[in-house]
N, C-alpha and C positions, 0 to 999 in steps of 0.2 A: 233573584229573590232579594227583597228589601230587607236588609242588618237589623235585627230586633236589637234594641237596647231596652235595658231596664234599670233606669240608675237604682242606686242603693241610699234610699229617704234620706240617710245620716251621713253619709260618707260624700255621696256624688259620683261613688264606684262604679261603673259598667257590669252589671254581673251575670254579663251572657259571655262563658265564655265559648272559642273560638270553633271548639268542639259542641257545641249547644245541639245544632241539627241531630247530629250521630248518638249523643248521650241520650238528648229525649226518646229516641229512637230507641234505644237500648234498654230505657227506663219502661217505656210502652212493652215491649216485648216481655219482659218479666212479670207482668201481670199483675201486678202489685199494689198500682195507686187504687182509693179509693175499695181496698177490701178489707173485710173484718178484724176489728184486732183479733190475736192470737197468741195462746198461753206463751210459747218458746218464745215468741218476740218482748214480749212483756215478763217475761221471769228473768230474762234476761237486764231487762231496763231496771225492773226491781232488784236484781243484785246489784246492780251499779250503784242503787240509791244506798243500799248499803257498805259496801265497798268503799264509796269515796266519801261518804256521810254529805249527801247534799240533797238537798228536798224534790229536786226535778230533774230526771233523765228520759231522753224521746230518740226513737228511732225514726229518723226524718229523711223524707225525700225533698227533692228539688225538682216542681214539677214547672210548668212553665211560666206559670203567675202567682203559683203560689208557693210556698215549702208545706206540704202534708203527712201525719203524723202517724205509722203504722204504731208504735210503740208510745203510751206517754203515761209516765206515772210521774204523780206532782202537779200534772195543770189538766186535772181529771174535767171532760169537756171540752177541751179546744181542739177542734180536727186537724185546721190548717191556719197558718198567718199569710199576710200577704210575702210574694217573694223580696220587695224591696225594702221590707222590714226587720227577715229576717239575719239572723247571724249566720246562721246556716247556709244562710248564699253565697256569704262571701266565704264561708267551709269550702264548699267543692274548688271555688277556685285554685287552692290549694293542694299537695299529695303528700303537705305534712300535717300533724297538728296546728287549729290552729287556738289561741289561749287568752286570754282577758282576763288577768288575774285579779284585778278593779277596773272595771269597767271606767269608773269616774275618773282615773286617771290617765286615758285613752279619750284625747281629746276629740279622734274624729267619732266617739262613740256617744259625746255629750248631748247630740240633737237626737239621737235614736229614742224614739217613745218606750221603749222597753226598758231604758237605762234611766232618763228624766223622767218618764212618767209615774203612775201610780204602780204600774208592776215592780220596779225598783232593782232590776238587775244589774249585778255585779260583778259575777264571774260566768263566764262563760269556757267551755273545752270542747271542743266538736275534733272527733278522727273523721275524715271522710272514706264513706261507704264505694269503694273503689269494685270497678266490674274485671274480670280478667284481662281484658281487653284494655287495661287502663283509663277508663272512665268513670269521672268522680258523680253519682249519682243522689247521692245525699249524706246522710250523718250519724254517726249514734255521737249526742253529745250531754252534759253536763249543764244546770245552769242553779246558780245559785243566790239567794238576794244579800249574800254576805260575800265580803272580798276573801282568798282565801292561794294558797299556795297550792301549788300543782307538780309536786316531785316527777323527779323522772324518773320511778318506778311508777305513779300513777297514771305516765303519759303511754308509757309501754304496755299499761293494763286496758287502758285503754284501746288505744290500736290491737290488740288482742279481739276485744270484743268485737271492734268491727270486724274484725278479720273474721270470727265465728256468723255473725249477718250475715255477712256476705255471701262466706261457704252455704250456708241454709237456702240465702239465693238464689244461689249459684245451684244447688243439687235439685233443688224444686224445677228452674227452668230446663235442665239436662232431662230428669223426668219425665216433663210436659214433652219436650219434643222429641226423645224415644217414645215415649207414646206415639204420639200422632203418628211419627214414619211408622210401626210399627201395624197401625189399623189400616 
């Protein structure tokens, strides 16, 4: 099988990572991409926005070209962005936080359209949405068009959250497949 690369528009990142085949795999199997928003996803995004006082929180996956968006409050409209544009791709690379607390001063962030462009972002916080299995499948993250600090009690509330996604994931798909064996 031919190495899919997908650079990253701003950086020149690689952001397929090594695990790509298995994670989409995994991502596919929860049933997830491409369904309805829903209230606990989005009550959830909406405490965040209260929480950490920032205009825009999304519950994002990493699909294979694109990052798409089960949760988004703040950028009411946008389903999915492409994958080499988002921040969120270079997220899962990750298994910690990862933070842009001014983006402008993050110079491989200067060429990203999100940052230069008319969007105008500046802070970014993305926990990656991790499967039991250790596979980083997307984000719940933060973005904001003002620079701003990111405590580390904020970073721990965060990783929280995801940790609660995930579990809602995680008991949806255990569900679905007791069922099935079960019929």
């Amino acid at each position: 099988m031919r190495e899919r690369e997908i650079k990253n528009t701003f950086t020149g990142v690689n952001l397929i990572p090594s695990n790509e085949e298995e994670r989409l795999q995994k991502l596919k199997e929860y049933e997830i991409l491409d369904t309805p928003q829903e209230g606990a996803f989005n009550h959830l995004a909406a405490m965040a926005i209260h929480m950490f006082k920032v205009p825009i929180a999304l519950i994002s996956f990493v699909d294979a070209d694109r990052v798409w968006f089960k949760a988004n409050v703040g950028m009411e409209g946008v389903e999915n962005v492409p994958r080499g544009e988002s921040l969120c791709s270079l997220a899962i690379l990750n298994d910690d936080l990862v933070i842009f607390q001014d983006a402008m001063n993050e110079p491989c962030l200067l060429a990203n359209p999100l940052v230069s462009g008319n969007f105008g972002l500046r802070f970014y916080a993305g926990a990656p949405l991790t499967t039991s299995d250790g596979l980083n499948i997307g984000t719940f993250c933060l973005v904001d068009k003002q620079p701003r600090e990111f405590t580390e009690d904020d970073q721990k509330m965060l990783v929280q959250l995801a940790a609660i996604v995930m579990g809602e994931i995680e008991s949806r798909y255990l569900r679905r497949k007791t069922s099935v064996k079960s019929q």
